[in-house]
N, C-alpha and C positions, 0 to 999 in steps of 0.2 A: 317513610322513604329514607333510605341510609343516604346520608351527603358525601362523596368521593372527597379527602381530604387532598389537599392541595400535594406537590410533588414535592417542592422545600420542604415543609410540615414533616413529612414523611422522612426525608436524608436529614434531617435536625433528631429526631427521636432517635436515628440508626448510628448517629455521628460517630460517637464513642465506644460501638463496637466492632470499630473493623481494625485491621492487622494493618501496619505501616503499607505492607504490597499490596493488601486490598482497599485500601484508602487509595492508593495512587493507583490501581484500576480501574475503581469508581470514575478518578477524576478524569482518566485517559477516555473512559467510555462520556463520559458526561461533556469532554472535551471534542469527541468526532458528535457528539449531537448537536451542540451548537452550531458547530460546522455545518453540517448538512441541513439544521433546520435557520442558519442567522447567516452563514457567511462565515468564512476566516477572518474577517476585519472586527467581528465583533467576540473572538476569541481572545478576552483579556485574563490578567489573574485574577482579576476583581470580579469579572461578572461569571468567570467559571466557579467561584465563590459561591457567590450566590447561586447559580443552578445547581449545584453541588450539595447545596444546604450545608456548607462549611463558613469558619471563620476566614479569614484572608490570610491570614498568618497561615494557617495550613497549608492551602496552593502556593506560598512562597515555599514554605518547606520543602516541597519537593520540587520543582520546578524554578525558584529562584527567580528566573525572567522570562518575559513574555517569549523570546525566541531559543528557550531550552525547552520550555512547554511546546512550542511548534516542531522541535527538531526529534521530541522524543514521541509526540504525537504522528511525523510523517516516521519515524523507525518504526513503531507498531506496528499500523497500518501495514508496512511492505512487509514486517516479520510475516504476520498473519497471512498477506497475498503469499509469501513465500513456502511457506505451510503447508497450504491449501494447493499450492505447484506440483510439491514436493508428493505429497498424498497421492495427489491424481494421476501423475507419470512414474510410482511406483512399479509398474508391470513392467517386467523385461522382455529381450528374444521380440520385441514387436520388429516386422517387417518394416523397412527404410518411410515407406509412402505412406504408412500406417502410424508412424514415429511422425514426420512431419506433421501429416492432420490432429495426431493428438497434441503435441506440441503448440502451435498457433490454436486451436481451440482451449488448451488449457490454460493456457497463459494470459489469451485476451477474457476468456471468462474471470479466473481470477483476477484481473484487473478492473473487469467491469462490476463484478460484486459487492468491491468496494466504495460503489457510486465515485464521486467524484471527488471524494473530501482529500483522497489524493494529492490531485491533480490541485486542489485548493489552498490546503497547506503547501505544497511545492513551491505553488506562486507567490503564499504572503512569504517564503523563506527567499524568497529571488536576489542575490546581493549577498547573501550573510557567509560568509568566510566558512564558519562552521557548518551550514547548511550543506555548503559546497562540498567539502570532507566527507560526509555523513553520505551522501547523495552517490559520493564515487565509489564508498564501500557498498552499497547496497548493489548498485549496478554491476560492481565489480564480483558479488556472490551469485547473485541471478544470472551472468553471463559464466562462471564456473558451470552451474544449474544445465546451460544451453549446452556447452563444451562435453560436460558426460554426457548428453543425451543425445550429440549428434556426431560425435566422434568416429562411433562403430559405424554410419552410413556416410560420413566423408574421408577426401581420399587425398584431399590435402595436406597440407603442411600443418601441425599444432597452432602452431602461433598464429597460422593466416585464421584457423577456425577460432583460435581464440578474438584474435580483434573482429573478424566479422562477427563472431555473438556478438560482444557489443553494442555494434549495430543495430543487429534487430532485437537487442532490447530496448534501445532507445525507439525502434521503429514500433516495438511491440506500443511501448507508452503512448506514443502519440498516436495510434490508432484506438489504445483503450480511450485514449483523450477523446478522439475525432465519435467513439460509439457513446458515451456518456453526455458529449453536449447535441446528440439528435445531429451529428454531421452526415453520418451513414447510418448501415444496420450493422447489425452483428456478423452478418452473413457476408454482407461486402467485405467488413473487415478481414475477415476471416481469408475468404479467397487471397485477398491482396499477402496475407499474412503468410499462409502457406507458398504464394510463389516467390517469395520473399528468401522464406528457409531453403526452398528447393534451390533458389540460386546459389546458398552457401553452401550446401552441399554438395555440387558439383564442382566446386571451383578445387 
């Protein structure tokens, strides 16, 4: 019977053959696993180390301290949501009411795909100066994101449509929040989501 070698064992033998950015993808991916299978609190450099099957010097290397490893961990994460937006609201000429439903459906699905680990690192970064910075640019791209895409079906003013995206990105998050911890369905969300948009685009 073949014995399944342990997971370290295995990232120790591969240590030394990966490329600076592919060590520090490793560690980003090996970094939302902890997350999702331990908690954000037991995201340290040391024990990402160790699930990593690296030395500790390495995870310093690239991440330095525990809340640039958090802050480059919550960037991925929303790069990749952001991606996966981008992709799926690709098609243009969609009708107004067709644009809203794909809109709150794409956005909350992309949000909820990335489980929670989110919404997790967000919370261990709660306080950090830098986090804050980080947090307003990403919002501040996702809401450009909203502004192309609902601009052609409002009849507003620019800048009222731009601060109310905003909004419903923030509204978006806390409903991806609200589907991820079993608060509602995906389907509640969703409704709430779209009457949400539909009010900004009237205004």
């Amino acid at each position: 019977m073949q014995v399944e070698k342990p997971k370290a064992a295995v990232d120790n033998r591969t240590a030394g053959r990966l490329s600076k950015p592919e060590r520090r993808q490793q560690l980003l991916e090996t970094a939302r696993l902890i997350v999702r299978e331990e908690g954000a609190d037991r995201l340290t450099l040391g024990h990402l180390a160790v699930r990593a099957g690296v030395s500790k010097p390495v995870t310093y290397e690239h991440f330095e301290t525990r809340t640039r490893l958090l802050i480059e961990l919550y960037r991925w994460i929303d790069t990749e949501r952001i991606t996966a937006f981008r992709t799926l609201m690709a098609q243009e000429n969609r009708p107004a009411k067709e644009t809203v439903s794909a809109l709150a459906k794409t956005y909350l699905a992309c949000g909820t795909d990335q489980g929670d680990e989110f919404h997790a690192v967000g919370a261990a970064l709660a306080g950090s100066e830098e986090r804050a910075g980080v947090y307003q640019r990403l919002v501040d791209a996702v809401a450009e994101m909203f502004v192309e895409v609902l601009r052609p079906h409002s009849s507003g003013r620019l800048e009222s449509l731009a601060l109310a995206c905003e909004a419903l990105v923030a509204a978006g998050d806390a409903l991806t929040g609200a589907v991820t911890r079993g608060n509602c369905s995906a389907a509640e969300a969703e409704e709430v989501y779209v009457n949400l948009i539909e009010a900004v685009t009237k205004c």
